[in-house]
N, CA, C and O of each residue as an XYZ file, in Angstrom:
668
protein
N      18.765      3.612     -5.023
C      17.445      3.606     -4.439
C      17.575      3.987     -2.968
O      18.475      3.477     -2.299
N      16.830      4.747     -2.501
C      17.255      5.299     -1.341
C      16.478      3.954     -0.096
O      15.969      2.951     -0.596
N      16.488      4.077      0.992
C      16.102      3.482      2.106
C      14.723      3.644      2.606
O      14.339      4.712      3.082
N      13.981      2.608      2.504
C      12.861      2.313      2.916
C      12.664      2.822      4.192
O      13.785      2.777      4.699
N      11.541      3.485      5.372
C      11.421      3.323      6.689
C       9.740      3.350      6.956
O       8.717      3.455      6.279
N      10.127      3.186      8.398
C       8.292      3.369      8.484
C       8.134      3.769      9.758
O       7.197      3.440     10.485
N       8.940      4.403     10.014
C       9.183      5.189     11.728
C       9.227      6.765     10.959
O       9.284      7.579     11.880
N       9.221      7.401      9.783
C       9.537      9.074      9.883
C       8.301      9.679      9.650
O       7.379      9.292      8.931
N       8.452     11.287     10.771
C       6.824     11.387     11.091
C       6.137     11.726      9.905
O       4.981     12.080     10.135
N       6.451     11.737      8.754
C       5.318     12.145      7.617
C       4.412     11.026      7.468
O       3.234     11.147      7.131
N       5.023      9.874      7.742
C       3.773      8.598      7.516
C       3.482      8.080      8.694
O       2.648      7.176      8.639
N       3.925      8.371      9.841
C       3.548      8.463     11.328
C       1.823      9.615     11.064
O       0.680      9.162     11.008
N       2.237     11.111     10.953
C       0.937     11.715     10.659
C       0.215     11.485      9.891
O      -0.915     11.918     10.116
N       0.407     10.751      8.663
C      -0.266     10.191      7.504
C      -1.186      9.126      8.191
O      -2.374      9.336      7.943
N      -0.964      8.091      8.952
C      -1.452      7.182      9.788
C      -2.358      7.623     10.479
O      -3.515      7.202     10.503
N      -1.681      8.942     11.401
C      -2.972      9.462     12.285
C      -4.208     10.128     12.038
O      -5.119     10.459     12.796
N      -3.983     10.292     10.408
C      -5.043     10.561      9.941
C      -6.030      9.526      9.581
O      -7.145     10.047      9.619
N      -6.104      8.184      9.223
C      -6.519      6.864      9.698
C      -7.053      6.287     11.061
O      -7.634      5.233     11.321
N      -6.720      7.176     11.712
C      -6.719      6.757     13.103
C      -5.717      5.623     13.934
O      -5.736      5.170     15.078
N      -4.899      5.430     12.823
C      -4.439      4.283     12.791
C      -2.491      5.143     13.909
O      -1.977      6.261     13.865
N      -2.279      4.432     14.337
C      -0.834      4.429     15.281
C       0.341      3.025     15.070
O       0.265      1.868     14.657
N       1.303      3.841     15.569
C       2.441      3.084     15.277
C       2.806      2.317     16.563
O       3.068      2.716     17.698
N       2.723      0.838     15.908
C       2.733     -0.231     17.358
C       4.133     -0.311     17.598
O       4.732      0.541     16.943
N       5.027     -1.172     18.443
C       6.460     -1.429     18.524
C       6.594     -2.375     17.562
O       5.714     -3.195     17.303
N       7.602     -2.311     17.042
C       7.849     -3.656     15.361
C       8.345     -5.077     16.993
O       8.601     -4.740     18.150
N       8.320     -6.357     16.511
C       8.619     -7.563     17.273
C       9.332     -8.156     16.154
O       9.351     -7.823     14.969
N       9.997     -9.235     16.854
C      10.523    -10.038     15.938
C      10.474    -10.074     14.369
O      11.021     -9.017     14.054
N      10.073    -10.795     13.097
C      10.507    -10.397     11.973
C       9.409     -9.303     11.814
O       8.944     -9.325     10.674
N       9.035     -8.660     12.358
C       8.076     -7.797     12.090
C       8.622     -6.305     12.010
O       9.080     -5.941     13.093
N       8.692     -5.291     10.938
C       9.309     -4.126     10.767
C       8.298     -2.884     11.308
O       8.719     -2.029     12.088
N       7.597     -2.887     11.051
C       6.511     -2.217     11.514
C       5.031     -2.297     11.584
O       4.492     -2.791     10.594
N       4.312     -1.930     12.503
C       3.166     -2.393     12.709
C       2.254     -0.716     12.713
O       2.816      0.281     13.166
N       0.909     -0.663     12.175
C      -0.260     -0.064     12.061
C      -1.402     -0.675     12.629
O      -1.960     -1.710     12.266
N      -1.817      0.434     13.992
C      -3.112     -0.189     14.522
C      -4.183      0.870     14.642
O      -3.876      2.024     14.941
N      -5.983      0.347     14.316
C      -6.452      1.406     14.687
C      -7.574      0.764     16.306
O      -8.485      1.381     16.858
N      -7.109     -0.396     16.591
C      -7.098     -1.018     17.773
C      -8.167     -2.433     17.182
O      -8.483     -3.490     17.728
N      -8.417     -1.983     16.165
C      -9.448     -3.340     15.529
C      -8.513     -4.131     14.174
O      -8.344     -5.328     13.942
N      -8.027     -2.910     13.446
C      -6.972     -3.968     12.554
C      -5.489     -3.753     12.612
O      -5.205     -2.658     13.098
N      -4.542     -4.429     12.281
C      -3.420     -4.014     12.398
C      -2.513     -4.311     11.122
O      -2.253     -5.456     10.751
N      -2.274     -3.699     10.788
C      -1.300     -3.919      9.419
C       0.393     -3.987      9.530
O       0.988     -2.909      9.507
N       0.885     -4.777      9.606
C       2.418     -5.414      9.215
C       2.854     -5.600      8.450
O       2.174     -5.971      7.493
N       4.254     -5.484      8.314
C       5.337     -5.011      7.499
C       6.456     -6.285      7.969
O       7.428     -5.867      8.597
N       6.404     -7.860      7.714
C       6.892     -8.675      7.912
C       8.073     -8.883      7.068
O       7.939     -8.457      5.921
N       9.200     -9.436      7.351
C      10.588     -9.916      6.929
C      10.153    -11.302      6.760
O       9.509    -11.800      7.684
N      10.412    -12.009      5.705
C       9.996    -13.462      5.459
C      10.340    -14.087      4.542
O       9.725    -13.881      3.496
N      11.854    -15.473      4.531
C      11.953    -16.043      3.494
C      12.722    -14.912      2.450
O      12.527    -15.024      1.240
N      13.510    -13.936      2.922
C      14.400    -13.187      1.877
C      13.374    -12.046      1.394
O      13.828    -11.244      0.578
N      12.166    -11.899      1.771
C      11.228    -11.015      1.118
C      10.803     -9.965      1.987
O      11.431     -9.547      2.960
N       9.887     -9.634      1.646
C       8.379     -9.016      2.719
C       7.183     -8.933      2.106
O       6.854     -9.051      0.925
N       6.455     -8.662      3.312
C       5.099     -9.210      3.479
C       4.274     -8.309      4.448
O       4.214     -8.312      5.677
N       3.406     -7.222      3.128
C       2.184     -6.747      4.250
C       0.920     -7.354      4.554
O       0.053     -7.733      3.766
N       0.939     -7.399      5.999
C      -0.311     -8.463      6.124
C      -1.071     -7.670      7.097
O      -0.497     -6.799      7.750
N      -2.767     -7.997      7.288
C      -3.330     -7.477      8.251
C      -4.104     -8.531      8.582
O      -4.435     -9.520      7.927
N      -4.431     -8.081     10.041
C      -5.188     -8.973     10.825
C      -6.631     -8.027     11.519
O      -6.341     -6.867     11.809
N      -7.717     -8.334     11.717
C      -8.469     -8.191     11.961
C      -9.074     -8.703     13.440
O      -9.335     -9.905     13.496
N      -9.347     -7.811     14.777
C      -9.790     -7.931     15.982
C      -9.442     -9.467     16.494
O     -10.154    -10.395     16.879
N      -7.987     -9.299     16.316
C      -7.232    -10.349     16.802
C      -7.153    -11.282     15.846
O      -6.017    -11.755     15.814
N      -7.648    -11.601     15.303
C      -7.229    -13.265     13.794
C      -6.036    -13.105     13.613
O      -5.307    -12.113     13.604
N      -5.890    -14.140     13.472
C      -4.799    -14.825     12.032
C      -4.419    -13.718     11.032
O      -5.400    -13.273     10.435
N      -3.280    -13.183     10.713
C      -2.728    -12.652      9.810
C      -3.113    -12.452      8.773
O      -4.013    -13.238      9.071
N      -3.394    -12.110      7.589
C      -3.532    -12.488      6.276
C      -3.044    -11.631      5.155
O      -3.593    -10.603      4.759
N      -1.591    -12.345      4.533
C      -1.075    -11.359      3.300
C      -1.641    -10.442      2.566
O      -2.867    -10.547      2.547
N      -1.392     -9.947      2.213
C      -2.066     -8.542      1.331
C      -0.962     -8.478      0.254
O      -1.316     -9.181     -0.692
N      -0.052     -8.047      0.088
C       1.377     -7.879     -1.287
C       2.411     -8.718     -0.575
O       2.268     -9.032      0.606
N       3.424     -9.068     -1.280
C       4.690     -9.266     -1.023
C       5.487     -8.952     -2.237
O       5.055     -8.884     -3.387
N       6.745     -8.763     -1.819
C       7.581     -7.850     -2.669
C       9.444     -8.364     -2.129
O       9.460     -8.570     -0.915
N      10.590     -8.534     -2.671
C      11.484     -8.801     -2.391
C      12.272     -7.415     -2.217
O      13.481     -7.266     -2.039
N      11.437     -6.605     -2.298
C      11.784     -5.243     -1.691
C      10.857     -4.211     -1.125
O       9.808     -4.022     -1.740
N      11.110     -3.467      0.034
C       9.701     -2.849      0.607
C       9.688     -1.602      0.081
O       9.500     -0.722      0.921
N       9.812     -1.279     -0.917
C       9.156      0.243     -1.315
C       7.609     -0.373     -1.977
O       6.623      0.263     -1.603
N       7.389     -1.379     -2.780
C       5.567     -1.411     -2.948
C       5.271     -1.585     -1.824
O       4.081     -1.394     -1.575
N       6.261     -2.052     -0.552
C       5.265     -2.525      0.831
C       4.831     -1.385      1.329
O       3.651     -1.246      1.649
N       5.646     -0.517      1.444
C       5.417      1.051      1.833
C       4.623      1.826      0.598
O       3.898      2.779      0.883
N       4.727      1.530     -0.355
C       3.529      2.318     -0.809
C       1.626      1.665     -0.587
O       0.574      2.218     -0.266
N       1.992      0.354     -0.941
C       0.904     -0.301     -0.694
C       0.281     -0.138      1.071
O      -0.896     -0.149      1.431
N       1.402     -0.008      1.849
C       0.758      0.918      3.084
C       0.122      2.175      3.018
O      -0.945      2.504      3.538
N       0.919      2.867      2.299
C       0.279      4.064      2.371
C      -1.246      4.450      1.383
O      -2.088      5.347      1.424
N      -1.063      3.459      0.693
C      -2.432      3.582     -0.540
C      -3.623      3.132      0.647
O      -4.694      3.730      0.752
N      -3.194      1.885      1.570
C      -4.015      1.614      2.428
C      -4.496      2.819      3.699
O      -5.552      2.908      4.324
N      -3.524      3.469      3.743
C      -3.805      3.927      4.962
C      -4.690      5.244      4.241
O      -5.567      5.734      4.952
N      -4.548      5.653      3.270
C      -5.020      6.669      2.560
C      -6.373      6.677      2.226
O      -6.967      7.734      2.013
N      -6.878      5.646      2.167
C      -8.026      5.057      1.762
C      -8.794      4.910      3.125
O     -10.020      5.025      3.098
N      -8.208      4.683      4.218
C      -8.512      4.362      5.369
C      -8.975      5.936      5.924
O     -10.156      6.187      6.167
N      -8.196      6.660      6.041
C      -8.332      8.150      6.467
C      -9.451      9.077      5.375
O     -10.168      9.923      5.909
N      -9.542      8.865      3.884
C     -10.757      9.265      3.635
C     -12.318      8.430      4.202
O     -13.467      8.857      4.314
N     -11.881      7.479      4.391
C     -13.106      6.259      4.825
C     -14.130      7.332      5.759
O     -15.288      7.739      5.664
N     -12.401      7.621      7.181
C     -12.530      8.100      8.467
C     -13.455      9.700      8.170
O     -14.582      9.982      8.578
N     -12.806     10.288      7.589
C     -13.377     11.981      6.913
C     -14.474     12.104      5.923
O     -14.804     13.141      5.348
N     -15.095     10.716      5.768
C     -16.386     10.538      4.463
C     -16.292     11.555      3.219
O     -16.893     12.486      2.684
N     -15.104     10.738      3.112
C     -14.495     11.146      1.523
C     -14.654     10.244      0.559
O     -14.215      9.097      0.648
N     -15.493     10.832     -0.740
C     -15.443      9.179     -1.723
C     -14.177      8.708     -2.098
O     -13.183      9.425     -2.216
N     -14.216      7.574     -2.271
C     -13.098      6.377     -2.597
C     -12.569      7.936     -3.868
O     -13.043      9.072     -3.902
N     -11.685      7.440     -4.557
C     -11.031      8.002     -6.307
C     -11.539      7.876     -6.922
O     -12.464      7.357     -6.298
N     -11.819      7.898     -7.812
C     -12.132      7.689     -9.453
C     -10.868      7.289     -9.817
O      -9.954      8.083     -9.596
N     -10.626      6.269    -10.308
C      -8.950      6.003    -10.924
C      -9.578      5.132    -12.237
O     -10.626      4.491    -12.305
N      -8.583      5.349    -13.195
C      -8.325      4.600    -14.685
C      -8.538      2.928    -14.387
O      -8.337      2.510    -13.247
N      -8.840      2.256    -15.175
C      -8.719      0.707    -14.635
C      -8.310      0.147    -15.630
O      -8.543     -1.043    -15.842
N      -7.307      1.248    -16.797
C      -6.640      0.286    -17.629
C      -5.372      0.638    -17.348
O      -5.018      1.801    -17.158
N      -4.312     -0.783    -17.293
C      -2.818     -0.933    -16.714
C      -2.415      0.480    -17.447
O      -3.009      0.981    -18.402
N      -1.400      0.937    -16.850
C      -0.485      1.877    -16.961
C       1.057      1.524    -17.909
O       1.893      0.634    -17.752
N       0.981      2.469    -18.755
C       2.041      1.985    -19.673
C       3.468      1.485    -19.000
O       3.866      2.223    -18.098
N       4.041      0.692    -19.211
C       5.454      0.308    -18.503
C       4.994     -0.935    -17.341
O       5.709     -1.501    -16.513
N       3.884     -1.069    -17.560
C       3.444     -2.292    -16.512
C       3.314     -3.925    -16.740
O       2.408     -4.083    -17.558
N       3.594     -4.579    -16.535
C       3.329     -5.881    -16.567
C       2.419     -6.103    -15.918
O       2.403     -5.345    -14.948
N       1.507     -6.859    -15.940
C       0.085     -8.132    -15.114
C      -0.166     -9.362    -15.647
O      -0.738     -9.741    -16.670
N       0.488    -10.012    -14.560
C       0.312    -12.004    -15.110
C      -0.553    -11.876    -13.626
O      -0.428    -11.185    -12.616
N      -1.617    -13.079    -14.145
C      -2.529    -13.501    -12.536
C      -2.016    -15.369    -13.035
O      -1.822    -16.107    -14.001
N      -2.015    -15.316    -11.653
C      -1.087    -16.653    -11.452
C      -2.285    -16.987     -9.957
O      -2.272    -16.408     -8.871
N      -3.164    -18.033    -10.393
C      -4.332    -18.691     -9.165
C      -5.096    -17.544     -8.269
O      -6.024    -17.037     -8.900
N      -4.936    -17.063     -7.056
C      -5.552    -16.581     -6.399
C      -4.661    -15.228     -6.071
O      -4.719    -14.717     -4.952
N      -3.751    -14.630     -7.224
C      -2.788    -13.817     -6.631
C      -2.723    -13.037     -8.341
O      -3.095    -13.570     -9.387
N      -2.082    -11.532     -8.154
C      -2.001    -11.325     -9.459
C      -0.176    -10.507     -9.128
O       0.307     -9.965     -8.134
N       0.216    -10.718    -10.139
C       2.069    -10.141     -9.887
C       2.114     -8.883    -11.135
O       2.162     -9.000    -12.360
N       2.074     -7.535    -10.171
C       2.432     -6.415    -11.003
C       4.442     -6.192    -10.919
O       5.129     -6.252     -9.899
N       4.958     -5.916    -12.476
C       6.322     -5.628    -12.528
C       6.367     -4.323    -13.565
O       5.700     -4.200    -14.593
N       7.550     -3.172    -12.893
C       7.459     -2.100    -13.578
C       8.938     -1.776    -13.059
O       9.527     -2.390    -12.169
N       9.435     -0.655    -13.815
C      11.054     -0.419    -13.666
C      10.628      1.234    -12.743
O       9.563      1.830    -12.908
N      11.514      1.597    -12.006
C      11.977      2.458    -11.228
C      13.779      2.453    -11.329
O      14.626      1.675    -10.891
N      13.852      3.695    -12.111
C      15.163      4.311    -12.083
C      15.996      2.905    -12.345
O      16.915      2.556    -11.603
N      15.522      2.078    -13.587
C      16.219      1.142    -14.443
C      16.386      0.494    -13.252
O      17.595      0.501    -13.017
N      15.657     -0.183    -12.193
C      15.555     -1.307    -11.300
C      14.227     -1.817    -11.357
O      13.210     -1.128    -11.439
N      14.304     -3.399    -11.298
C      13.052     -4.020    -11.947
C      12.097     -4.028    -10.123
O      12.583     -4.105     -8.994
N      11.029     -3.945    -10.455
C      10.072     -4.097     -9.248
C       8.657     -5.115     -9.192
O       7.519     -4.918     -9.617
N       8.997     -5.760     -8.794
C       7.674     -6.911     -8.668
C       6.638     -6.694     -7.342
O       7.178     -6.208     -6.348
N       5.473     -6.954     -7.265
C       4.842     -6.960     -6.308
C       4.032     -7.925     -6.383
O       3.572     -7.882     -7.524
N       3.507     -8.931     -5.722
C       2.781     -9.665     -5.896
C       0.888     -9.555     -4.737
O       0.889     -9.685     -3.513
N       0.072     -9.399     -5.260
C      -1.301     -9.407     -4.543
C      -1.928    -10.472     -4.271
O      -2.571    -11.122     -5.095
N      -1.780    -10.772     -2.965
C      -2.446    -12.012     -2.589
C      -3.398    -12.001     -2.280
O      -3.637    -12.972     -1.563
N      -4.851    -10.866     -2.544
C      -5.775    -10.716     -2.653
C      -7.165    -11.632     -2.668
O      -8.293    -11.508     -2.191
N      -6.321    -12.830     -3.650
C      -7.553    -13.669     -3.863
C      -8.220    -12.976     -4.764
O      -7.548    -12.040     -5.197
N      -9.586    -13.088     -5.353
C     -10.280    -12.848     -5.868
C     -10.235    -11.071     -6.595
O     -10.482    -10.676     -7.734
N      -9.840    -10.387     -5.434
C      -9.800     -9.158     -5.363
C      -8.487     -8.391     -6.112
O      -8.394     -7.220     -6.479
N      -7.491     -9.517     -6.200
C      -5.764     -9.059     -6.575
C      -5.791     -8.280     -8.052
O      -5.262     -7.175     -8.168
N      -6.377     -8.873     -9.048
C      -6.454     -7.862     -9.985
C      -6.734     -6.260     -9.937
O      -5.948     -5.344    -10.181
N      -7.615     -6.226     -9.686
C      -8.491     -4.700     -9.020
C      -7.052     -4.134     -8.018
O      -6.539     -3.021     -8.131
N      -6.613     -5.207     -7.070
C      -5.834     -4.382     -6.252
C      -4.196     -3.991     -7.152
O      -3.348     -3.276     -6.618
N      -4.070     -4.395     -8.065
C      -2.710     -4.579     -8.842
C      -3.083     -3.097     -9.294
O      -2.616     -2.065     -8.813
N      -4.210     -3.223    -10.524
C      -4.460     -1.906    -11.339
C      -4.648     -0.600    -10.464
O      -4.128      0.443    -10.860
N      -5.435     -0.624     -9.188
C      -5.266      0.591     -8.033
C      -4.148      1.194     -7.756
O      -3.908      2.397     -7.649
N      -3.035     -0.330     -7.576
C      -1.848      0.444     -7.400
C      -1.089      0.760     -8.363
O      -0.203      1.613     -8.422
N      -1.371      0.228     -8.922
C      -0.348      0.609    -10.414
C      -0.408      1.729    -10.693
O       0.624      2.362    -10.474
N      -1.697      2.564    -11.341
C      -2.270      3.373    -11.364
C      -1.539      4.700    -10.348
O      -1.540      5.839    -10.817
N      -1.166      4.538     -9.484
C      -0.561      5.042     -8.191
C       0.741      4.888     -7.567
O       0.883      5.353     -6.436
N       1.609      4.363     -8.078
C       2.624      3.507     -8.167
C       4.040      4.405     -8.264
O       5.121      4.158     -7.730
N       3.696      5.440     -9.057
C       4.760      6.342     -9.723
C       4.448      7.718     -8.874
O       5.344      8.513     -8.589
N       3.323      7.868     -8.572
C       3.130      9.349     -7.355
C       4.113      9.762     -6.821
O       4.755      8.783     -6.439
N       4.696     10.830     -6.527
C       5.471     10.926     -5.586
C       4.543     11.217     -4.479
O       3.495     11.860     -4.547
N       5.247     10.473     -3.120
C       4.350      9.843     -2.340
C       3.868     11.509     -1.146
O       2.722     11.581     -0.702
N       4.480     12.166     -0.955
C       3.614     13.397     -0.599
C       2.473     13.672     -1.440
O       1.331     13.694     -0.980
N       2.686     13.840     -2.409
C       1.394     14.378     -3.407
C       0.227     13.078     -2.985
O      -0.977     13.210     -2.763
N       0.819     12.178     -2.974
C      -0.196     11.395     -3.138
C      -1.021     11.226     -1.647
O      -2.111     10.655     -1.639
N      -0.549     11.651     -0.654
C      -0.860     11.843      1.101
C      -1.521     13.242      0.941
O      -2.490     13.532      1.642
N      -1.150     13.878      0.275
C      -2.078     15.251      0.148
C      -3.293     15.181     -0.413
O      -4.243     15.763      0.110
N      -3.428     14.438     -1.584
C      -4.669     14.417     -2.528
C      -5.737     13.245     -1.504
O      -6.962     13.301     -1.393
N      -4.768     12.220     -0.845
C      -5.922     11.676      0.470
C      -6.296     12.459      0.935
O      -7.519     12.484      0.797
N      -5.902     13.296      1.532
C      -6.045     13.988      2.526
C      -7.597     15.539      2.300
O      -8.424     15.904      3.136
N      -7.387     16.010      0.916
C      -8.081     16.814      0.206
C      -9.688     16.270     -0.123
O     -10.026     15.532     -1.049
N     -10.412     16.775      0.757
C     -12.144     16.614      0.318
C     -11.973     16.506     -0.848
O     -11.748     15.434     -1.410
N     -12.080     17.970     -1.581
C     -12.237     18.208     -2.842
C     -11.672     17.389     -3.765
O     -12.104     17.458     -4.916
N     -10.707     16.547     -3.481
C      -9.744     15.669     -4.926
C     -10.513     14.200     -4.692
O     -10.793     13.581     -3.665
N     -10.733     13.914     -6.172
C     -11.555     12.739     -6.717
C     -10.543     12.082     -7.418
O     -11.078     10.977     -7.503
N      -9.836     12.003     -7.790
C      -8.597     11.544     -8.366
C      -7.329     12.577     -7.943
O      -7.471     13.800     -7.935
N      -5.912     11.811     -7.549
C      -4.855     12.500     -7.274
C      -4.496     13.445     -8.776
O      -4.338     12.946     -9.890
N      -4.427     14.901     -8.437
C      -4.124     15.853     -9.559
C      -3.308     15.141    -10.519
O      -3.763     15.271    -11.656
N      -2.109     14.331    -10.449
C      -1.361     13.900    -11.317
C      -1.587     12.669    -12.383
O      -0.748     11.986    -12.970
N      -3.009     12.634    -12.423
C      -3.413     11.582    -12.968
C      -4.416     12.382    -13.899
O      -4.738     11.885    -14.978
N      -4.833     13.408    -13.568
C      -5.520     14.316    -14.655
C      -5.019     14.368    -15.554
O      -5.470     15.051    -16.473
């Protein structure tokens, strides 16, 4: 499995299309996304990680955690993707909302835990969503397997209502 980052400029420009910029990472913090009102982090925590955002200064609040950051980094980038059509008044996707073959979904209280294999390595993600974690499991799932240019391009594209590879 190759190496996670969140400093190389393809998701640096991916960001700036969000409006969103790359803060200095602090203490367990790996990297930070700001568009000066929210900020999204990429926390080290307890053997894991943890993307969390905070809103015009608040309190933190989890979004996934994962004992490895490639869903953290994709689940960034699904965010930031979503964020940058928001910015360009692009409609949301059209995406499938039934699980994707090879997927697991247990909802466990206020959180739902998607698990799927990558190159015969098991991958868990967990959505701490609250209420919302289901919906956010199947979004990503759904999206999960992209290779992640294609999937920064089809944000990026007025015209695409769903990423081509899902046609």
């Amino acid at each position: 499995m190759t190496a996670v980052s969140f400093d190389d400029p393809e998701l640096l420009a991916f960001a700036e299309q969000a409006r969103m910029v790359s803060l200095p990472p602090r203490a367990d913090v790996l990297a930070r996304f700001s568009d000066m009102e929210i900020i999204d982090a990429v926390v080290a925590r307890d053997g894991g990680y943890l993307l969390e955002t905070s809103s015009r200064g608040g309190a933190a609040h989890p979004v996934v955690s994962s004992t490895t950051l490639m869903p953290i980094r994709r689940e960034l980038v699904l965010r930031l993707g979503a964020a940058a059509r928001h910015r360009h008044r692009m409609p949301r996707f059209e995406l499938p909302t039934a699980l994707p073959a090879d997927f697991d979904l247990v909802e466990r209280d206020d959180r739902a835990e998607l698990t799927w294999q990558v190159a015969g390595e098991a991958m868990t993600v967990a959505f701490l969503t609250g209420q919302f974690a289901v919906n956010d499991a199947l979004r990503f799932a759904q999206l999960a397997r992209l290779p992640e240019a294609d999937l920064m391009a089809a944000y990026l594209d007025p015209a695409a209502r769903t990423p081509t590879l899902l046609q």
